[in-house]
C-alpha positions in Angstrom: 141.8 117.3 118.9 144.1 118.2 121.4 141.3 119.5 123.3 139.6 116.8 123.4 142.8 114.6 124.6 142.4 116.7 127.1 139.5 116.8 128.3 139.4 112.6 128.0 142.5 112.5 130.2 140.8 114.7 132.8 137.6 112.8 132.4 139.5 109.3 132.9 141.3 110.9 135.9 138.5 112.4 137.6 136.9 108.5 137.1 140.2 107.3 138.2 139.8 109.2 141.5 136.4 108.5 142.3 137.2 104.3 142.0 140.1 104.9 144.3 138.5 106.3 146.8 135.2 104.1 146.6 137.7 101.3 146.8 139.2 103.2 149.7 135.5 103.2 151.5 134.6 99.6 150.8 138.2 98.0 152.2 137.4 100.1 155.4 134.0 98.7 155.3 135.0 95.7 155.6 137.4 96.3 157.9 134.5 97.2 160.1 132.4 94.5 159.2 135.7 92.1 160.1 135.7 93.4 163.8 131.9 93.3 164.1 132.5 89.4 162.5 135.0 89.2 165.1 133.5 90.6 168.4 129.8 88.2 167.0 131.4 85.4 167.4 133.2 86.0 170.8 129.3 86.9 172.2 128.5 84.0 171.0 131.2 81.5 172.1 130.2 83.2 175.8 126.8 82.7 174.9 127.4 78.6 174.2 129.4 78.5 177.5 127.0 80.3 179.8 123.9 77.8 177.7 125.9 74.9 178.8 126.7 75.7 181.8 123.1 76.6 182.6 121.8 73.4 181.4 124.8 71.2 183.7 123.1 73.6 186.6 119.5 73.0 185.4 120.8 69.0 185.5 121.9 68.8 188.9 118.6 71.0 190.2 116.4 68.1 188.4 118.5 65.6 190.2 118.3 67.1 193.3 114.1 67.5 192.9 113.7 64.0 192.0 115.7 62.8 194.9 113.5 64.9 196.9 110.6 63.7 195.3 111.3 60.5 196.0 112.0 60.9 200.0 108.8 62.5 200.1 107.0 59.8 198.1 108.4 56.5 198.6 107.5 53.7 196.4 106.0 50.7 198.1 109.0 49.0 197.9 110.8 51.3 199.9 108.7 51.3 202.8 
């Protein structure tokens, strides 16, 4: 009986062991997967900004093209 005490208490340590260190792997896992979180959304808040700031650009080059546009092709009005 003894023996078998002490092969249970082995048995539950070895187990023991083996948790601890999968709980070990999975906290720096998502330690990992925290910074990879982190440095996504930083790409894509520069990604929004350099989106926006290409469409106020894309805005003023349509503005500009229509005002040329329209010197080139005056209405009737305008003549």
């Amino acid at each position: 009986m003894a023996s078998n005490l002490s092969a249970e208490i082995a048995r539950w340590f070895e187990n023991t062991q083996r948790l601890v260190e999968r709980f070990a792997e999975a906290a720096q896992q998502q330690d990992q997967l925290k910074a990879l979180v982190a440095a996504l959304e930083r790409d894509n808040e520069h990604l929004r900004r350099e989106v926006e700031e290409l469409r106020t650009e894309r805005a003023g080059v349509a503005e500009v093209l229509r005002a040329l546009a329209d010197d080139l092709n005056p209405t009737p009005d305008e003549s």
